[in-house]
C-alpha positions, -999 to +999 in steps of 0.1 A: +080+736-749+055+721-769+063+701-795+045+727-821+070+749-804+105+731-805+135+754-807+149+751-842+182+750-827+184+742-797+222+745-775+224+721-745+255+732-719+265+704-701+274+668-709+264+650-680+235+624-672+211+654-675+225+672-704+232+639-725+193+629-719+180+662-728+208+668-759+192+632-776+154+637-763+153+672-784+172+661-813+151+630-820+118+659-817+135+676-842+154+704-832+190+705-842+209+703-813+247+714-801+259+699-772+287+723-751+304+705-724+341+720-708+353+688-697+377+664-726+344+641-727+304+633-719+297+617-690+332+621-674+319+601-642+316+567-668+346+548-679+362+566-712+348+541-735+314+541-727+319+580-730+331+579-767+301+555-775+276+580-764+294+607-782+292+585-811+264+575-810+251+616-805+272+622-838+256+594-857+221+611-848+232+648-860+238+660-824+270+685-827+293+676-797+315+700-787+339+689-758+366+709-745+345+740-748+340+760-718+307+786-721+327+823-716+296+846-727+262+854-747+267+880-775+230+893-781+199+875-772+213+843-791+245+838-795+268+816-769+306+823-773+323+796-762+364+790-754+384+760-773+421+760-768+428+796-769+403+803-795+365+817-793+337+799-813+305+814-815+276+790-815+237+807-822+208+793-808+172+797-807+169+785-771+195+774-743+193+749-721+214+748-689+221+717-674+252+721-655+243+710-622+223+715-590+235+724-560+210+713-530+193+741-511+205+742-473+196+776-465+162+791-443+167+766-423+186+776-395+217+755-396+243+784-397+223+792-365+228+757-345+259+756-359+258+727-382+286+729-411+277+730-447+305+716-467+320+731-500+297+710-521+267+730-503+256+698-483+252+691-450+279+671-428+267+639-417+285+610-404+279+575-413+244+572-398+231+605-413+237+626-379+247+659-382+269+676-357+236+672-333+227+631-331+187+641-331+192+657-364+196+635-394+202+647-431+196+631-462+189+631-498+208+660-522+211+680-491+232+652-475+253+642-503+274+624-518+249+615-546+218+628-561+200+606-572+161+603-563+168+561-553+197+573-534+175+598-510+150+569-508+177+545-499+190+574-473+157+575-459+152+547-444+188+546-429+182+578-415+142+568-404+157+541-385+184+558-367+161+584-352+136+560-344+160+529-337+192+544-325+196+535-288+185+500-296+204+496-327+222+519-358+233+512-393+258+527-414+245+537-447+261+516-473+267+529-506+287+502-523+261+488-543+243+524-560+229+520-596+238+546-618+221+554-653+215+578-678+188+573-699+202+581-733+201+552-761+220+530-757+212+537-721+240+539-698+240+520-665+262+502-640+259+494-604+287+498-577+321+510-588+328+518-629+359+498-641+385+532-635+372+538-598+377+498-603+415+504-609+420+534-587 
């Protein structure tokens, strides 16, 4: 869109990173914007509190947060009908925006062919060097897993360079204890390493 063209009112599904960014960069254009997420909460991967602060702040800034609301149907060319303990609530739009997700693309390639698993999260099965079930063949990035996140494939990258190039002489395990995480919302949301409840767990 342009902005002559915003969407009057605009429905986001989803409430992660993605969907939060999108939810707040549309509303502050000027389109009045209704977020629909199925989970209890935003950004369910964050601590609870920094959750509610976003949601707050979202309310604060006319966004309409609807949590708990799981997406069942559209009714027409612009109406989303949507599921809330027991109940239906029918939300209309103008334009819809999906961001609930990405699954990496692992197929055309001929790994069902050589044999080399694809796990329930549509990603390739690596060990801790990036090898798949051959050691010649590394994977990394979204197709690798267990994050996707453009810094993370970066940081896979060279773990996965090395190996291939490196591996008789020397290997390294690809550490993932010190990731950043953020989601650029405002008050933007970002933490390195394990959140306080992975903290506890």
């Amino acid at each position: 869109w342009s902005l002559r063209e915003l969407p009057p009112r605009l429905v986001v599904l989803g409430g992660g990173p993605v969907g939060c960014e999108l939810a707040q960069a549309f509303s502050r254009f000027g389109s009045k914007v209704t977020q629909v997420e199925m989970l209890p909460r935003l950004l369910a991967r964050e601590d609870p509190d920094v959750s509610e602060m976003v949601r707050a702040c979202f309310v604060d800034e006319g966004i309409e947060v609807l949590t708990g609301h799981r997406a069942a149907r559209c009714e027409g060319p612009q109406v989303l009908v949507c599921e809330h303990a027991g109940r239906e609530r029918r939300v209309e739009f103008d334009a819809l925006l999906c961001a609930v997700g990405r699954i990496a693309n692992t197929s055309g390639f001929g790994l069902e062919a050589l044999g080399i698993p694809v796990t329930a999260a549509r990603t390739v099965d690596t060990n801790e060097y990036l090898q798949t079930l051959y050691p010649n063949i590394y994977a990394c990035g979204d197709v690798a897993g267990p994050y996707q996140f453009t810094h993370t494939a970066s940081h896979q990258a060279w773990f996965a360079s090395v190996n291939a190039l490196f591996g008789g002489l020397r290997r390294f395990r690809v550490d993932y204890s010190v990731i950043p995480w953020a989601t650029f919302t405002d008050p933007e949301v970002a933490r390195v390493g394990l959140n306080e409840t992975d903290a506890k767990a």
